[in-house]
C-alpha positions in Angstrom: 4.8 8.8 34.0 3.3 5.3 33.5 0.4 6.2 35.5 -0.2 9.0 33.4 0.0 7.1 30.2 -2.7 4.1 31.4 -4.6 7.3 32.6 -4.5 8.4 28.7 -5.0 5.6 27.1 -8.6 4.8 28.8 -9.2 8.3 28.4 -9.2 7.2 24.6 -10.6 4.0 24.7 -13.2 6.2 26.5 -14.4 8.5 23.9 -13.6 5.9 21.4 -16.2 3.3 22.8 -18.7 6.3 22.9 -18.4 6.9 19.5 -18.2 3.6 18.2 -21.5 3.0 20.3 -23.5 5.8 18.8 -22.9 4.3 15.1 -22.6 0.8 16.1 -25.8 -0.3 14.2 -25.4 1.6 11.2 -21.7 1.2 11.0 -22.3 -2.9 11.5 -24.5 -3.0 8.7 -22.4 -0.8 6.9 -19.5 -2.5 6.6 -21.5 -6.4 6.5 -22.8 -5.0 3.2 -19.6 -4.0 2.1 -17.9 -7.3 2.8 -20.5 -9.3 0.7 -19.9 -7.0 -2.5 -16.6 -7.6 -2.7 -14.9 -4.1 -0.8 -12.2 -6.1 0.4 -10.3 -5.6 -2.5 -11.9 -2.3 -4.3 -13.7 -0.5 -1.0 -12.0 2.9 -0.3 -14.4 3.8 2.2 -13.6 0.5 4.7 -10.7 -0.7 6.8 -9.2 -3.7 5.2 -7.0 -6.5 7.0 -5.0 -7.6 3.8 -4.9 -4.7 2.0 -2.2 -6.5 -0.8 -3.9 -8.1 -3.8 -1.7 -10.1 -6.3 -2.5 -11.9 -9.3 -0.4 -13.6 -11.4 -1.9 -15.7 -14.5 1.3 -18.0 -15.5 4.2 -17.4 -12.5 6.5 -19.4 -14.7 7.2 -15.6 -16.4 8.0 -13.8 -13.8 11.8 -16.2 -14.3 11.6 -14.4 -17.7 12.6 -10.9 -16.2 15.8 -9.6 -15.1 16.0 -6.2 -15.8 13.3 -3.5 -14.8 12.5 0.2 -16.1 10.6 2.4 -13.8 8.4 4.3 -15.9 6.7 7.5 -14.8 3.7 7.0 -12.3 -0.1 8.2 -12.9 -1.6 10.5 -10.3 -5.2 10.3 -10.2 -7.2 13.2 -10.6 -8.5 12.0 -7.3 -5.0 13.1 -5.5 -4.5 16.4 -5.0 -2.1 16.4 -2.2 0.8 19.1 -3.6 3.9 16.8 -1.4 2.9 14.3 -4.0 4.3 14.6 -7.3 5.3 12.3 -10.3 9.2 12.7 -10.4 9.4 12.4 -6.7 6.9 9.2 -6.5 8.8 7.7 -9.6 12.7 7.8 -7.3 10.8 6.7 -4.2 10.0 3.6 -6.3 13.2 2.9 -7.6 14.9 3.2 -4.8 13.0 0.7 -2.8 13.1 -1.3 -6.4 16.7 -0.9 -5.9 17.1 -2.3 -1.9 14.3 -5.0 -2.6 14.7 -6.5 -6.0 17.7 -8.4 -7.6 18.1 -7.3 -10.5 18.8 -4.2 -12.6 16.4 -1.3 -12.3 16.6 2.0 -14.1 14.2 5.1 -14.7 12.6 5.5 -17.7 11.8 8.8 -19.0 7.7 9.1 -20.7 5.5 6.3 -21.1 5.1 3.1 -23.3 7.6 0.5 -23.9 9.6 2.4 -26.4 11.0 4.9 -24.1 12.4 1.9 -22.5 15.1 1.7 -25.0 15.8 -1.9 -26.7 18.2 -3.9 -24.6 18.0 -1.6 -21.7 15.4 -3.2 -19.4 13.5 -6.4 -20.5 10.7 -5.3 -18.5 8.6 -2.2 -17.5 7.0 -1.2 -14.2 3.5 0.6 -14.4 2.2 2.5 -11.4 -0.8 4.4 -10.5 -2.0 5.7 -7.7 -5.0 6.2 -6.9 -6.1 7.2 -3.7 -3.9 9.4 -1.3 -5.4 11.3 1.4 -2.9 12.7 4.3 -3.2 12.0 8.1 -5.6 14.7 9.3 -4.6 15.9 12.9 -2.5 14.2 15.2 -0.8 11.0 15.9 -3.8 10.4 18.4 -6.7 11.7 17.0 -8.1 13.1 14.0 -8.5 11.3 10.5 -5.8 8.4 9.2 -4.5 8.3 6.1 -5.9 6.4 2.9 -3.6 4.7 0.4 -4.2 2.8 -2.8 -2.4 2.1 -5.6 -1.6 -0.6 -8.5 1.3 -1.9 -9.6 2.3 -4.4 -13.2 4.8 -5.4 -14.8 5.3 -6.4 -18.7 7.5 -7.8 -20.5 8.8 -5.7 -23.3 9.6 -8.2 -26.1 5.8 -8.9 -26.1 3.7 -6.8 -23.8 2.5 -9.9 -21.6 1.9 -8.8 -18.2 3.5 -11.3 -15.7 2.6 -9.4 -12.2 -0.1 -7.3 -11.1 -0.7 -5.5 -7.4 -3.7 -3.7 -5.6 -2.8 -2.0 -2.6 -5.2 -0.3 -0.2 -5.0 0.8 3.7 -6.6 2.8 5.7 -5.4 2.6 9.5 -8.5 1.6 11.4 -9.4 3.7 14.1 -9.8 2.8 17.8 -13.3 3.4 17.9 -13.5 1.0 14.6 -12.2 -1.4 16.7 -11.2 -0.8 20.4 -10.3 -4.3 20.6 -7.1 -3.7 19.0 -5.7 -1.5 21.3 -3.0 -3.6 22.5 -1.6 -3.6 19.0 -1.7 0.1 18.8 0.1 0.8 22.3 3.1 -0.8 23.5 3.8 -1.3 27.4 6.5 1.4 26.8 3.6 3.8 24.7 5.3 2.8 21.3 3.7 2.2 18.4 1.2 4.7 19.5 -1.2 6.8 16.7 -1.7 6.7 13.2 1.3 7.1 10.9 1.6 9.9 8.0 0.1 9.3 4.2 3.5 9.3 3.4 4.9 6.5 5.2 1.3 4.0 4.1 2.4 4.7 1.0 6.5 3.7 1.2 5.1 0.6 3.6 3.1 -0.3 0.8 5.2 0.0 -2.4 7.7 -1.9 0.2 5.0 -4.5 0.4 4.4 -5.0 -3.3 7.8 -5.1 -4.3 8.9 -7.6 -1.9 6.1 -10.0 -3.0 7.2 -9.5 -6.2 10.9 -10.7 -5.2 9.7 -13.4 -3.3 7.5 -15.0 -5.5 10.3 -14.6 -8.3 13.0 -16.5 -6.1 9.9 -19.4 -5.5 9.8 -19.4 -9.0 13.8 -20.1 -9.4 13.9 -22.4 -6.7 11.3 -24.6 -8.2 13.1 -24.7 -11.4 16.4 -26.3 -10.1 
């Protein structure tokens, strides 16, 4: 059974290094181009490493929250994946809102601070996403999905924005970079293949919402 798995994975790293050899000029200039503009942050058509972007102008307000309202995400007219919908993007967040941060979090109903309801939330979170394209084939082959989203939160007594997130991934394929092949397979064949659209996206809000939490708690701890 091992034998047959080694077997199958140089089979891929096979056809993978053929590929990746046929583009290797165009695909080197490619993505040196795109590093130079600035795609690390905003490039939907490259692999990034980091794909979690954070800015925060004054961090001393982020102590200001303790309450959050979930307000209704925006769907790009760029995603038109049907499993993806507004209600059900909108509990996904509040749930993980819910496991991750420490401190009340409730859905809000429409848009804009007023639906938030004064003295129910001192705070709003604002999503869109922007990018969502589902695994194509298999596990092992085919296309990997592409995630990106932001994230912000305000503060409702004045509107000032205290965090802000970009998220983007796209799983980088074997023949983007063979070299990496130890971190795709296990020695048990774990951690093999691409994961679904669906779980980028939960890994990612994950992400964003537990930087939010821990640069709040750095925030309290510097203030005792």
């Amino acid at each position: 059974m091992r034998n047959a798995f080694v077997l199958f994975v140089f089979s891929v790293v096979g056809a993978s290094l053929a590929v990746s050899l046929n583009a290797c000029s165009a695909k080197r200039s490619g993505v040196a181009s795109s590093s130079r503009s600035g795609a690390k942050s905003t490039g939907i058509s490259s692999p990034i490493v980091s794909p979690l972007e954070v800015r925060i102008d004054n961090p001393t307000r982020l102590t200001s929250i303790s309450s959050l309202g979930i307000l209704p995400p925006v769907l790009s007219t760029s995603v038109s994946d049907q499993s993806i919908t507004t209600v059900g993007l909108q509990e996904l967040i509040q749930r993980r809102a819910d496991e991750i941060l420490g401190m009340k979090v409730l859905k809000v109903e429409g848009s804009g601070h007023g639906n938030v309801g004064k003295g129910r939330t001192d705070s709003v979170l604002k999503t869109e996403l922007l990018t969502f394209r589902e695994r194509q084939g298999s596990s092992v082959g085919g296309e990997p999905a592409t995630v990106a989203f932001t994230m912000s939160i305000e503060r409702v007594s004045d509107g000032q924005e205290v965090w802000q997130a970009k998220y983007f991934f796209r799983q980088e394929a074997l023949s983007e970079n063979w070299l990496k092949l130890g971190q795709r397979f296990g020695s048990d064949g774990t951690g093999a293949g691409w994961i679904t659209g669906h779980e980028v996206l939960d890994r990612g809000l994950s992400a964003a919402l537990r930087d939010l939490a821990n640069r709040r708690d750095q925030q309290f701890a510097g203030a005792q």
